[in-house]
DONU-109663 format. One record per residue (C-alpha): residue in one letter; residue number from 1; z, y negated, x negated. Coordinates in nm, 4 decimals. Example, Ala and Ser with C-alpha at 12.3 -4.5 7.8 and 13.67 -1.06 7.14 Angstrom:
<nodes>
{type = a	seq = 1	c3 = 0.7800	c2 = 0.4500	c1 = -1.2300} .
{type = s	seq = 2	c3 = 0.7140	c2 = 0.1060	c1 = -1.3670} .
</nodes>
This chain:
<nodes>
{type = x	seq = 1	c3 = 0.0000	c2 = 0.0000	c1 = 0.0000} .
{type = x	seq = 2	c3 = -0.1102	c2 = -0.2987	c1 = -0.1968} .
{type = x	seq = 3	c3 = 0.0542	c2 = -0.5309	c1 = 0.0131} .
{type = x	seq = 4	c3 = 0.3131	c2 = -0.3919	c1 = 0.0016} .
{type = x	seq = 5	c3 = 0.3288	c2 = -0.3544	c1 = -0.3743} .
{type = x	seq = 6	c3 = 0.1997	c2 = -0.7198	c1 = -0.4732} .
{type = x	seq = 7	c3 = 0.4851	c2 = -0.8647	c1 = -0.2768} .
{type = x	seq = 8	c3 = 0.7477	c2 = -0.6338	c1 = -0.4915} .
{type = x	seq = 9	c3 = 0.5813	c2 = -0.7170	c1 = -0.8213} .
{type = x	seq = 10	c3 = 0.6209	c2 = -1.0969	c1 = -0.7137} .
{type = x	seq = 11	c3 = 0.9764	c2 = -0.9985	c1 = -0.5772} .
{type = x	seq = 12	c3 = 1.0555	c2 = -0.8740	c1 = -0.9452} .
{type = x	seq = 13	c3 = 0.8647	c2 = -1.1962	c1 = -1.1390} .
{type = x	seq = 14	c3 = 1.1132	c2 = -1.4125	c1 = -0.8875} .
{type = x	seq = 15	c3 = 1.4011	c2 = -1.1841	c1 = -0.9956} .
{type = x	seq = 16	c3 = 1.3717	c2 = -1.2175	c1 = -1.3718} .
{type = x	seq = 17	c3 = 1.3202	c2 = -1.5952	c1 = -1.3516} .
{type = x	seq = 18	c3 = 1.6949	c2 = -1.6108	c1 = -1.2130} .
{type = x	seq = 19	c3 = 1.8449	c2 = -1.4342	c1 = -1.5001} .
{type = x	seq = 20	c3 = 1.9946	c2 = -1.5906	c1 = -1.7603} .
{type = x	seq = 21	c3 = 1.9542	c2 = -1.5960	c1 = -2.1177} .
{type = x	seq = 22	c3 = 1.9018	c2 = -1.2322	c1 = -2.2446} .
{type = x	seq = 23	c3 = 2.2678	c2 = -1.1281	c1 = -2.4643} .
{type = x	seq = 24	c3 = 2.2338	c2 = -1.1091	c1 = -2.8604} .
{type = x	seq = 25	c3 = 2.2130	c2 = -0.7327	c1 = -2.8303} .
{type = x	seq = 26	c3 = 1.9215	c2 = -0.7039	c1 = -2.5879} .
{type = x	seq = 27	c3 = 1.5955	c2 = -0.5758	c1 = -2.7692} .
{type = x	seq = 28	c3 = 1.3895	c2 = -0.8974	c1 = -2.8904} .
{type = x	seq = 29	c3 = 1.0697	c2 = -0.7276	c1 = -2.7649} .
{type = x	seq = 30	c3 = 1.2207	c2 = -0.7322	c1 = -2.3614} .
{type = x	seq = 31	c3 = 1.0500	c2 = -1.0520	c1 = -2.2743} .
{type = x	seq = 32	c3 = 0.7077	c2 = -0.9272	c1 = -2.3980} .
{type = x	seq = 33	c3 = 0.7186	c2 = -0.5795	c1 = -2.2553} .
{type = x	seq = 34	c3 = 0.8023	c2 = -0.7346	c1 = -1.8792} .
{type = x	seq = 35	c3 = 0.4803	c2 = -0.9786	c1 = -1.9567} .
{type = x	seq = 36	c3 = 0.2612	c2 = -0.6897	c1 = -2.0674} .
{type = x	seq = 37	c3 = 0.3610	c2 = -0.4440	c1 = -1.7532} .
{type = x	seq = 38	c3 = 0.3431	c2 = -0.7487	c1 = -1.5228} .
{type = x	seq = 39	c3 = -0.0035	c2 = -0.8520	c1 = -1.6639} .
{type = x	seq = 40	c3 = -0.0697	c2 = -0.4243	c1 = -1.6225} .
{type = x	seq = 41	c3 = 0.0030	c2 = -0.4181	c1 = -1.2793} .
{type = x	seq = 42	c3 = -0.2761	c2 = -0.6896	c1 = -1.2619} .
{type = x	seq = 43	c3 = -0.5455	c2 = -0.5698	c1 = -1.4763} .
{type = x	seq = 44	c3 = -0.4879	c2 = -0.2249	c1 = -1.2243} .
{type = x	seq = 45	c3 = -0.4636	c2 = -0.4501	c1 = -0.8984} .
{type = x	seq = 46	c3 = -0.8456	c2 = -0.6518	c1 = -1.0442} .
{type = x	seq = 47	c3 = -0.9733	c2 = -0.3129	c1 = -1.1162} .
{type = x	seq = 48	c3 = -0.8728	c2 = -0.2277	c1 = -0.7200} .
{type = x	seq = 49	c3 = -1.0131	c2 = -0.4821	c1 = -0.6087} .
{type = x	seq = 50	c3 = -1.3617	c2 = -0.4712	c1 = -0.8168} .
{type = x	seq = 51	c3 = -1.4109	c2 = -0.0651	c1 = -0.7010} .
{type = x	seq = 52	c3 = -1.3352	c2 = -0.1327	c1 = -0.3422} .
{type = x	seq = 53	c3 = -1.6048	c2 = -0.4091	c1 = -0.3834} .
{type = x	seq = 54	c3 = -1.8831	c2 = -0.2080	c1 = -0.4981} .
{type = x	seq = 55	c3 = -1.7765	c2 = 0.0684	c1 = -0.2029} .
{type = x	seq = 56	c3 = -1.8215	c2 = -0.2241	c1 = 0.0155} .
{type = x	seq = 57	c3 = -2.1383	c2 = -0.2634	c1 = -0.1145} .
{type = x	seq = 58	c3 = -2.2585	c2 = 0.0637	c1 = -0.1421} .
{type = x	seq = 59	c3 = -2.1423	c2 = 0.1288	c1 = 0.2440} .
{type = x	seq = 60	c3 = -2.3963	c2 = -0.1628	c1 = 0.3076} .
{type = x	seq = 61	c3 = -2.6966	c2 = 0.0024	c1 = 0.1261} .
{type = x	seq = 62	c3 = -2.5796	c2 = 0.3381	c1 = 0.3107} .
{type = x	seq = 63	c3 = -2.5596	c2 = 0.1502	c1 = 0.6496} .
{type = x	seq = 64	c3 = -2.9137	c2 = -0.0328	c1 = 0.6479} .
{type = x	seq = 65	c3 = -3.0570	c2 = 0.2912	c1 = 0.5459} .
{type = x	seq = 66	c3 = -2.9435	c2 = 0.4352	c1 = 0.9030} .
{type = x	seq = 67	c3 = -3.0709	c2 = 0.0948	c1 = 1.0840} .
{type = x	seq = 68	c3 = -3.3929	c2 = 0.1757	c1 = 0.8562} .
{type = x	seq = 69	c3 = -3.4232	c2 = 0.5387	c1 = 0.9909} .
{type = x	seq = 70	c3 = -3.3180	c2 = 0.4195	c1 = 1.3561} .
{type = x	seq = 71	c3 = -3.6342	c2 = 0.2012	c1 = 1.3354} .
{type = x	seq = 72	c3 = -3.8130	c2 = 0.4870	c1 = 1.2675} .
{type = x	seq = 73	c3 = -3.7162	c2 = 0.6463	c1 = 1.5967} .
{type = x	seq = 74	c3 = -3.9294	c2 = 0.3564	c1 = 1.7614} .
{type = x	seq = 75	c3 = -4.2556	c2 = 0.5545	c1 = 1.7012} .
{type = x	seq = 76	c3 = -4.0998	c2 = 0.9052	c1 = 1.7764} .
{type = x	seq = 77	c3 = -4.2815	c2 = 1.0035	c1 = 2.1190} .
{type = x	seq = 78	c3 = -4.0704	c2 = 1.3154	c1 = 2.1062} .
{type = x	seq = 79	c3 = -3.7486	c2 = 1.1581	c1 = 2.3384} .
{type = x	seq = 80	c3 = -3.5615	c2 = 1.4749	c1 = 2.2719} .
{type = x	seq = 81	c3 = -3.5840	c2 = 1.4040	c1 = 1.9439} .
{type = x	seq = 82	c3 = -3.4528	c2 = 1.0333	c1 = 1.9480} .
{type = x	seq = 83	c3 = -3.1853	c2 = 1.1086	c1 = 2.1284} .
{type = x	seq = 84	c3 = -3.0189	c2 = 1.3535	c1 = 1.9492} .
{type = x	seq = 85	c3 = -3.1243	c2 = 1.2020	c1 = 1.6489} .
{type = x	seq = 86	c3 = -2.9487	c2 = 0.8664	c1 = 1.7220} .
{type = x	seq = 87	c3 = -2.6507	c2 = 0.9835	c1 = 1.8238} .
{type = x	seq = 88	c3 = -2.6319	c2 = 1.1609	c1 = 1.4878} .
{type = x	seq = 89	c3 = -2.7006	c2 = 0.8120	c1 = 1.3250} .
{type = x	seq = 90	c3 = -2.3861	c2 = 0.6538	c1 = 1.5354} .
{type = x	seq = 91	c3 = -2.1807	c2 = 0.9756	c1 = 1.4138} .
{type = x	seq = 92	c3 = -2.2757	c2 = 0.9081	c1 = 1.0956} .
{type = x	seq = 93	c3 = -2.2632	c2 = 0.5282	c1 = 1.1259} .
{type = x	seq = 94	c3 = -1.8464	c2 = 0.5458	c1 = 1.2003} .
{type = x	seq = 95	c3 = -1.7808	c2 = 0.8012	c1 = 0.9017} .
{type = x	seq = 96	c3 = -1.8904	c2 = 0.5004	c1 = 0.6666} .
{type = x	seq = 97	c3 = -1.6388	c2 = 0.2671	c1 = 0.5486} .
{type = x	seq = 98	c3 = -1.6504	c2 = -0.0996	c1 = 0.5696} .
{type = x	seq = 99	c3 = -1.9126	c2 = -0.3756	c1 = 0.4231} .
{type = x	seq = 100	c3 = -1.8754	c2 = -0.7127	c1 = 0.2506} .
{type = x	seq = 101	c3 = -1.7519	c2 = -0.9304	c1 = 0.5456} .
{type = x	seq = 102	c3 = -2.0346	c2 = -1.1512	c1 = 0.5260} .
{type = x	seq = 103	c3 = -2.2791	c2 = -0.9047	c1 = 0.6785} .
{type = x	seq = 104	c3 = -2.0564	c2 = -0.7019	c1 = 0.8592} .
{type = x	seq = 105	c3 = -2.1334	c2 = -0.8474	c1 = 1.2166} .
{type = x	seq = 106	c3 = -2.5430	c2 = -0.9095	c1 = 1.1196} .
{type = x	seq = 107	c3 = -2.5194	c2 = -0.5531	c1 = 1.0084} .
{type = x	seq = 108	c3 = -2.3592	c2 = -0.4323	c1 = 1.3494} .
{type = x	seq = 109	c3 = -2.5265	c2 = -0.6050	c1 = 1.5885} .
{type = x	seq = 110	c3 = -2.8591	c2 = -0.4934	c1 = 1.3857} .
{type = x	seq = 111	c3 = -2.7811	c2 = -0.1405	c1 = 1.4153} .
{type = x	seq = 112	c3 = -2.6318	c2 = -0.1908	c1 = 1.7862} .
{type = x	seq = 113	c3 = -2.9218	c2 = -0.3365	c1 = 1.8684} .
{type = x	seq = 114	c3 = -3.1769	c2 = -0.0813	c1 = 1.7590} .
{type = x	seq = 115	c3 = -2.9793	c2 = 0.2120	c1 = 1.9029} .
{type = x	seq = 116	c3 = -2.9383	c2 = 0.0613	c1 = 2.2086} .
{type = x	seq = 117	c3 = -3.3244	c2 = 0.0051	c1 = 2.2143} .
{type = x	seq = 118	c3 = -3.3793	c2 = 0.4039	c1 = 2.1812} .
{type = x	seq = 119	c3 = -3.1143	c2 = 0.5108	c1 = 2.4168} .
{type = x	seq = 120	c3 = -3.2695	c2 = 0.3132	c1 = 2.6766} .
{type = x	seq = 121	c3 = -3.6230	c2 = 0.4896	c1 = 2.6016} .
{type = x	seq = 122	c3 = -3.4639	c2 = 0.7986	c1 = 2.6439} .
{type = x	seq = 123	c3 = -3.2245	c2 = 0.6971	c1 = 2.9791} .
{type = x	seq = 124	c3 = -3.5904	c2 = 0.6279	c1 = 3.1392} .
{type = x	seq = 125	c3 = -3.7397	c2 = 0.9421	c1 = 3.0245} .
{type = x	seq = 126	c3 = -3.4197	c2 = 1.1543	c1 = 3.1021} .
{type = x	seq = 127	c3 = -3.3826	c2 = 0.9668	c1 = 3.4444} .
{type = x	seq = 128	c3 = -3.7224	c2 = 1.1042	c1 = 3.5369} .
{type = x	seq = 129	c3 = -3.6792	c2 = 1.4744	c1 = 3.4127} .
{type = x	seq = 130	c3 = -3.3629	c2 = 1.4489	c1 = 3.6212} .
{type = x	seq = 131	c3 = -3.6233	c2 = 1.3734	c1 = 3.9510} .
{type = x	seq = 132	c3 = -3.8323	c2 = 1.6184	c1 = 3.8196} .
{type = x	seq = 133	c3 = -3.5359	c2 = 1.8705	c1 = 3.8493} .
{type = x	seq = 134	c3 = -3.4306	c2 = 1.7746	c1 = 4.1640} .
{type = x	seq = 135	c3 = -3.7652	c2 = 1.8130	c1 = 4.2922} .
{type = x	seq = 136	c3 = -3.7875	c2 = 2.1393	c1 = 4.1059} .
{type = x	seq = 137	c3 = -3.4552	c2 = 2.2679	c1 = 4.3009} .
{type = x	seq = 138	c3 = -3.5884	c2 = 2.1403	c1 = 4.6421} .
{type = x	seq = 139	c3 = -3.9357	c2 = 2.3655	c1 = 4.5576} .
{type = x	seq = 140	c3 = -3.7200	c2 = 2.6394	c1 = 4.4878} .
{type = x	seq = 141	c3 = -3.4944	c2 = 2.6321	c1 = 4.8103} .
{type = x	seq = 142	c3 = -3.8100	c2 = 2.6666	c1 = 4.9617} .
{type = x	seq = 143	c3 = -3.9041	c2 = 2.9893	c1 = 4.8161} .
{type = x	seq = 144	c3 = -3.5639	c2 = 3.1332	c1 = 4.9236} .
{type = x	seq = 145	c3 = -3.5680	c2 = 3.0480	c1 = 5.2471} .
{type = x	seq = 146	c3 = -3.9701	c2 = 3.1719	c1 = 5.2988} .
{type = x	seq = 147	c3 = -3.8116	c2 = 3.5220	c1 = 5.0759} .
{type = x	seq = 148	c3 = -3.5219	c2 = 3.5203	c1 = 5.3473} .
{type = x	seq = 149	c3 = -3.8325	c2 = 3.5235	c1 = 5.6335} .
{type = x	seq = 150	c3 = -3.9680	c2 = 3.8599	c1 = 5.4963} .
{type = x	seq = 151	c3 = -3.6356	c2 = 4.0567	c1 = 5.4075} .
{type = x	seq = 152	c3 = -3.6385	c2 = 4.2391	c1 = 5.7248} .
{type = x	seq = 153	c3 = -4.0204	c2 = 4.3261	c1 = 5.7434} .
{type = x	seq = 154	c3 = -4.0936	c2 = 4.6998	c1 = 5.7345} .
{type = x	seq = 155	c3 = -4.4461	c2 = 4.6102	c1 = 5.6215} .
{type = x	seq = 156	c3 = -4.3895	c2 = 4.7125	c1 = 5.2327} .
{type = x	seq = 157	c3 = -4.7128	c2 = 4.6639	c1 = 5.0898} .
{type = x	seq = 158	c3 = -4.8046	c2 = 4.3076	c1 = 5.2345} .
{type = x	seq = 159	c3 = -4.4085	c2 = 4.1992	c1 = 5.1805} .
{type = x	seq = 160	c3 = -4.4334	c2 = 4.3496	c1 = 4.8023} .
{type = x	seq = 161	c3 = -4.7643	c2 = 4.1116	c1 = 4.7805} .
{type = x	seq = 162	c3 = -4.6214	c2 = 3.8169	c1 = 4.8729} .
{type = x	seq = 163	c3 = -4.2839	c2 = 3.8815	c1 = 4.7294} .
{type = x	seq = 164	c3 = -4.4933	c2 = 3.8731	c1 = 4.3907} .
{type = x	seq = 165	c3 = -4.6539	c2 = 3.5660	c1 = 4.4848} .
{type = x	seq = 166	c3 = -4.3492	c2 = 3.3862	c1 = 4.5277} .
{type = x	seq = 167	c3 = -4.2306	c2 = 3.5586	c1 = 4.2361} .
{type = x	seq = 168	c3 = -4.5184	c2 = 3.3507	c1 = 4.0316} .
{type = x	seq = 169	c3 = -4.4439	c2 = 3.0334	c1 = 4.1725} .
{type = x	seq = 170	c3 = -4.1201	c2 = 3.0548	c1 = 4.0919} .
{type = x	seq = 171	c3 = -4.2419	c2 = 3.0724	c1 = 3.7481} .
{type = x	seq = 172	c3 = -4.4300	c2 = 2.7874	c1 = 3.7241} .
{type = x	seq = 173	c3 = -4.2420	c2 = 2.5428	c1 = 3.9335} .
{type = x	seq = 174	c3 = -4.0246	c2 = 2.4757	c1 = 3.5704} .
{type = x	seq = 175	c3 = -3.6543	c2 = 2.4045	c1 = 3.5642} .
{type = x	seq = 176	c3 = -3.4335	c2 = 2.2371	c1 = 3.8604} .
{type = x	seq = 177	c3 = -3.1015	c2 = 2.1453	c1 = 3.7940} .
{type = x	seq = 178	c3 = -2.8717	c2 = 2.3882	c1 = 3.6472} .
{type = x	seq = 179	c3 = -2.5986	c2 = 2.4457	c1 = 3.8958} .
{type = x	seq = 180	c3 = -2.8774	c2 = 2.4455	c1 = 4.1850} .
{type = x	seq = 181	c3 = -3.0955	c2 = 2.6400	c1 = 3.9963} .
{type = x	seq = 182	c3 = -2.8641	c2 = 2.9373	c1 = 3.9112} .
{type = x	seq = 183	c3 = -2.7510	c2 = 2.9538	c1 = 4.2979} .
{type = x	seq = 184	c3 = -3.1136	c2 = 2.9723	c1 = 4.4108} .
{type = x	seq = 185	c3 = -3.2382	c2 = 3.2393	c1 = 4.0723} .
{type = x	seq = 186	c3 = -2.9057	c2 = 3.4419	c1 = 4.2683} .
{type = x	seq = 187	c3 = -2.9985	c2 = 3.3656	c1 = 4.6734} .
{type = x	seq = 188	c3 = -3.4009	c2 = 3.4313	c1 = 4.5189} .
{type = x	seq = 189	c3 = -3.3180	c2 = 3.7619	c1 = 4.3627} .
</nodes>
């Protein structure tokens, strides 16, 4: 806690200011070795400060590199594919540690910006599979209820027909929404 320690070191500085003068039998040295651990403690505190500045920095480079590759997402037609992808970039976005204040907010709102961008592609595009599906699951119903019209014929070969028949457009109707769908595959069946 550097706080924490730069306020004892300063606690100690005040301390040795109110002694008095050392006693004839203290080691002449005393005065110089307090200097050099004091002037220690701030060489190591500089150092602190100068590595947590270049991590600062680094974290920047690493953080427009994900706005870079969000950008990127722009041109991806694949929606699947920007989605996941960009929430993988936000995941990856809060694991990184903090930039130079200066560009911190420029840097966020950049990033915010762009992400937002691509999850709005993808809201539209998911919006409409989500019709789709519904649609899908409304097709389906059908199907169930015209397979509930023929469960009681005694006809075989013309109920095996169009059993099959319905059998194929279930096929290529495509997929409804889950929970519907797996209650119609069980009333179908």
């Amino acid at each position: 806690d550097r706080e924490k320690a730069e306020k004892r070191v300063q606690e100690i500085r005040e301390t040795w200011k109110t002694f008095a003068e050392l006693p004839d039998n203290a080691p002449s040295d005393l005065e110089d070795k307090f200097s050099e651990h004091i002037n220690l403690f701030f060489k190591k505190q500089r150092e602190y400060y100068k590595a947590k500045d270049w991590q600062r920095w680094s974290n920047k480079n690493r953080k427009e590199s994900l706005i870079a590759q969000a950008e990127i997402l722009q041109d991806e037609e694949d929606l699947h594919v920007v989605y996941r992808r960009n929430r993988e970039l936000q995941t990856e976005w809060k694991t990184i540690g903090p930039v130079p204040q200066k560009v911190s907010n420029a840097l966020w709102k950049r990033f915010n910006t762009i992400t937002e961008r691509n999850f709005l592609r993808c809201k539209e595009y998911f919006a409409e599979l989500d019709k789709e599906a519904e649609e899908n699951s409304k097709k389906k119903l059908e199907l169930c209820e015209k397979a509930q019209e023929v469960c009681e014929s005694s006809d075989w070969n013309k109920t095996a027909e169009f059993l099959k028949n319905l059998q194929s457009q279930w096929r290529a109707i495509g997929k409804g929404v889950k929970q519907k769908d797996d209650a119609n595959y069980a009333s179908f069946r």
